[in-house]
N, C-alpha and C positions, 0 to 999 in steps of 0.2 A: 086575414087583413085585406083589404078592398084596396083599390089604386088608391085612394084619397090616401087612408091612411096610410099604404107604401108611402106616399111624398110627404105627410107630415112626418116621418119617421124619418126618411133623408135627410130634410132640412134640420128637423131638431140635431141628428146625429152632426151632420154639416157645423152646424151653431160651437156645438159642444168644441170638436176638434178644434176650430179655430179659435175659440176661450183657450184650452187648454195651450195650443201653439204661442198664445199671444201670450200665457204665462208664462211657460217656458223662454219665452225669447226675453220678457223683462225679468226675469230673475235672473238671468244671465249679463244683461245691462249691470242688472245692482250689486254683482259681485258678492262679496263681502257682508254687502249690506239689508241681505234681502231677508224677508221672515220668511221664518221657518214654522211649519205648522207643528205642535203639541200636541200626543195625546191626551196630560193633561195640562189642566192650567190653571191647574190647582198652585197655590202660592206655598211653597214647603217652609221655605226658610222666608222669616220676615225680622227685619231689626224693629227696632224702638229705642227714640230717639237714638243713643251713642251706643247701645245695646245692640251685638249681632252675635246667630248663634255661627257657631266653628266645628265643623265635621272632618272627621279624618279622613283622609282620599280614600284607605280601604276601609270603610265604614258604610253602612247600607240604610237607606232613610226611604221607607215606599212613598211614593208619589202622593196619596192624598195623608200624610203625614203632618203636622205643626208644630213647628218648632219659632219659638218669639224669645226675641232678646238675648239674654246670654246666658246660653247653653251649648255646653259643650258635650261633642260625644267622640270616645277614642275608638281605636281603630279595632277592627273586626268586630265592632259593634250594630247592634241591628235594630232600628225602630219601624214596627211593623206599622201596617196599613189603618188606620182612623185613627193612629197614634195623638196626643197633644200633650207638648212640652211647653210650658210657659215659664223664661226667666225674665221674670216684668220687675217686681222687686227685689227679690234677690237672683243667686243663681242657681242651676241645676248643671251638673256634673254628671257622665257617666263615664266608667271605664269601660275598658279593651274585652273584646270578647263577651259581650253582656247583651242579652233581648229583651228590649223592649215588648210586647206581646199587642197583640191590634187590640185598639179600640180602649187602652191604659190611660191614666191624666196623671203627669208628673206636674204637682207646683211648688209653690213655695212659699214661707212665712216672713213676713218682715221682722216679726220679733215674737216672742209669748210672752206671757203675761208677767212673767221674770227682767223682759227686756233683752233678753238671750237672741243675738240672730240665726234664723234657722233657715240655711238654702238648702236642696234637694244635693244628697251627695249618695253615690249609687258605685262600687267599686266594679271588681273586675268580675267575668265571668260570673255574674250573675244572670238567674232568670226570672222574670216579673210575667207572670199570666197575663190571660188576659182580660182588658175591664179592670187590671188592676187600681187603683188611687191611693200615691204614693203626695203626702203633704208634709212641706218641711220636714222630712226625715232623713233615717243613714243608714244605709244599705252593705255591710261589707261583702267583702271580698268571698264569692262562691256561695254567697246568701239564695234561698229560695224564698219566694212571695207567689203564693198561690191566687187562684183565678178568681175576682171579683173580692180580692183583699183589700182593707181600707188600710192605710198605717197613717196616723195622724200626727199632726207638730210635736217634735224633740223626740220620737220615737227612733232608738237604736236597735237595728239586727244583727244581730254578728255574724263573722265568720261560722257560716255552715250549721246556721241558723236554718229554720222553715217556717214558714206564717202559710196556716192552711186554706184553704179555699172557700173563700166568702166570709175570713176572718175579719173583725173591728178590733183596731189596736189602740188602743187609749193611748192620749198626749203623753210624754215623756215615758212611755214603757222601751224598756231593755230586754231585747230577747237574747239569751246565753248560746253561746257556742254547742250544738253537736242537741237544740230542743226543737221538738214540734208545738207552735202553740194556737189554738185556734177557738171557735165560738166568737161569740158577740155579749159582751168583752171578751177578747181574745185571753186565752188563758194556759198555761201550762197543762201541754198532754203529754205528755210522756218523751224519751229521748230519741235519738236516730238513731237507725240500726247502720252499720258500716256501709251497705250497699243502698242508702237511701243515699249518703253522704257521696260516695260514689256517681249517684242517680244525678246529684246537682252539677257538677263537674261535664257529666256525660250530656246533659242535657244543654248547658250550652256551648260547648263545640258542637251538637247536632247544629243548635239554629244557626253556628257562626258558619256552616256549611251549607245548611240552607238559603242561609242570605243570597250566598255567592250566586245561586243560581237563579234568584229571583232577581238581584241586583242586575243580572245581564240578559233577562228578558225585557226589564222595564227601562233599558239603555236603548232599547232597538227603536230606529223610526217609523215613523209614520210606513214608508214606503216598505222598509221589511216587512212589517204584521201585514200589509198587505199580500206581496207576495211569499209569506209563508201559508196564508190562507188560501191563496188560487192553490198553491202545488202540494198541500196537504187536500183542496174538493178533487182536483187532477189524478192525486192516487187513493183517495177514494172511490174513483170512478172506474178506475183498470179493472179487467177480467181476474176474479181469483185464480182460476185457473190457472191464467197466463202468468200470473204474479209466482202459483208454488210452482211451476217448470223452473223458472229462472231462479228460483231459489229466496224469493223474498218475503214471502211468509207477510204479508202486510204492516211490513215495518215502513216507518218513516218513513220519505225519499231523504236519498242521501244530500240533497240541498238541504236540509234544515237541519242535519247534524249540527250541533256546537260543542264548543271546548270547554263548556261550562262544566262545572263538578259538581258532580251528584251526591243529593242528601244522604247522609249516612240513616 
């Protein structure tokens, strides 16, 4: 770099600091009141008209996630990432302990063809793949819905139920307690073996454990991801060598340890 460019290179750097200074000293002015940058800004939760959805404090909703109108979701519950919940005409429901799976559409019916109202209702401890599409139907308690499952208006699953992956479930079909049903129309395959039944249980306590740990990366600010990125390039950059004397073996720096819980 030639003298010219040393001095455009001062001045710009000059420029920059004193932007920065001048921020720093009005966001200190505005106390209280000052924004704050987002990583995203993406809109999660949106009401409509008198319609707003209700999340349980420990419940876990990824950032570019959509949730409209009134829907509710309980606690240790988890809607993953390109999720969409729309309770525009009716509602959607889900319980405690139950995934969502990324890139799912829960909606809802206003009525069938009976006049019957049909909101989205979804119990405990269930798990829903992902790409699932889940319309006007009922989901119980420890139900599995496989990956890219359609279940359509007045469709019941029961307790410890399965809808296999890339199934079509025809309007008003009942799947029985303890069956696997699948194809396009979905159709009775055969029963569950005890350790599949097991499998559903197991499977979402895995995700309600995984949330936790996703839930408190995507809590961190702007300026953490920042500086967990210098001092993760910072020990990247140390002499292996010098790292096995001291006994670190290229773990982490101990600055970016957290308390978070680790997926099972």
């Amino acid at each position: 770099m030639g003298t010219l460019g040393r001095a455009f290179y001062a001045v710009g750097f000059w420029i920059r600091e004193t932007g920065q200074a001048l921020d720093r000293l009005g966001s200190r002015l505005q106390g209280s009141y000052v924004f704050q940058e987002q990583l995203s800004r993406h809109r999660t939760l949106m009401n409509l008209f008198d319609k707003a959805p209700v999340v349980d404090k420990n419940a876990f909703v990824a950032p570019s996630a959509s949730l409209t109108g009134e829907v509710y979701v309980g606690p240790s519950s988890s809607i993953w990432y390109g999720c969409v919940l729309r309770g525009d005409v009716n509602s959607v429901s889900i319980g405690s302990g139950t995934n969502i799976q990324d890139n799912s559409l829960v909606h809802v019916a206003k009525s069938n063809l009976a006049g019957k109202v049909l909101p989205t209702l979804i119990g405990d401890n269930v798990t829903v793949g992902h790409s699932a599409v889940l319309h006007g139907c009922t989901v119980e308690d420890e139900a599995f819905v496989g990956m890219g499952a359609t279940l359509l208006d007045g469709v019941v699953v029961e307790k410890h139920a399965m809808v296999a992956a890339g199934a079509l479930v025809r309007p008003d079909t009942r799947i029985p307690s303890g069956e696997v049903w699948g194809g396009n129309p979905a159709k009775f395959l055969r029963k569950l073996k005890d350790d599949e039944i097991a499998f559903i249980s197991q499977s979402a306590a895995n995700y309600a454990s995984l949330a936790q740990v996703h839930a408190a990366e995507n809590a961190k600010d702007f300026d953490k991801v920042e500086l967990e990125k210098v001092l993760r390039k910072k020990s990247a950059t140390q002499d292996g060598e010098y790292d096995l004397n001291l006994g670190v073996g290229g773990e982490a720096p101990p600055e970016l340890n957290t308390n978070a819980p680790k997926a099972s």
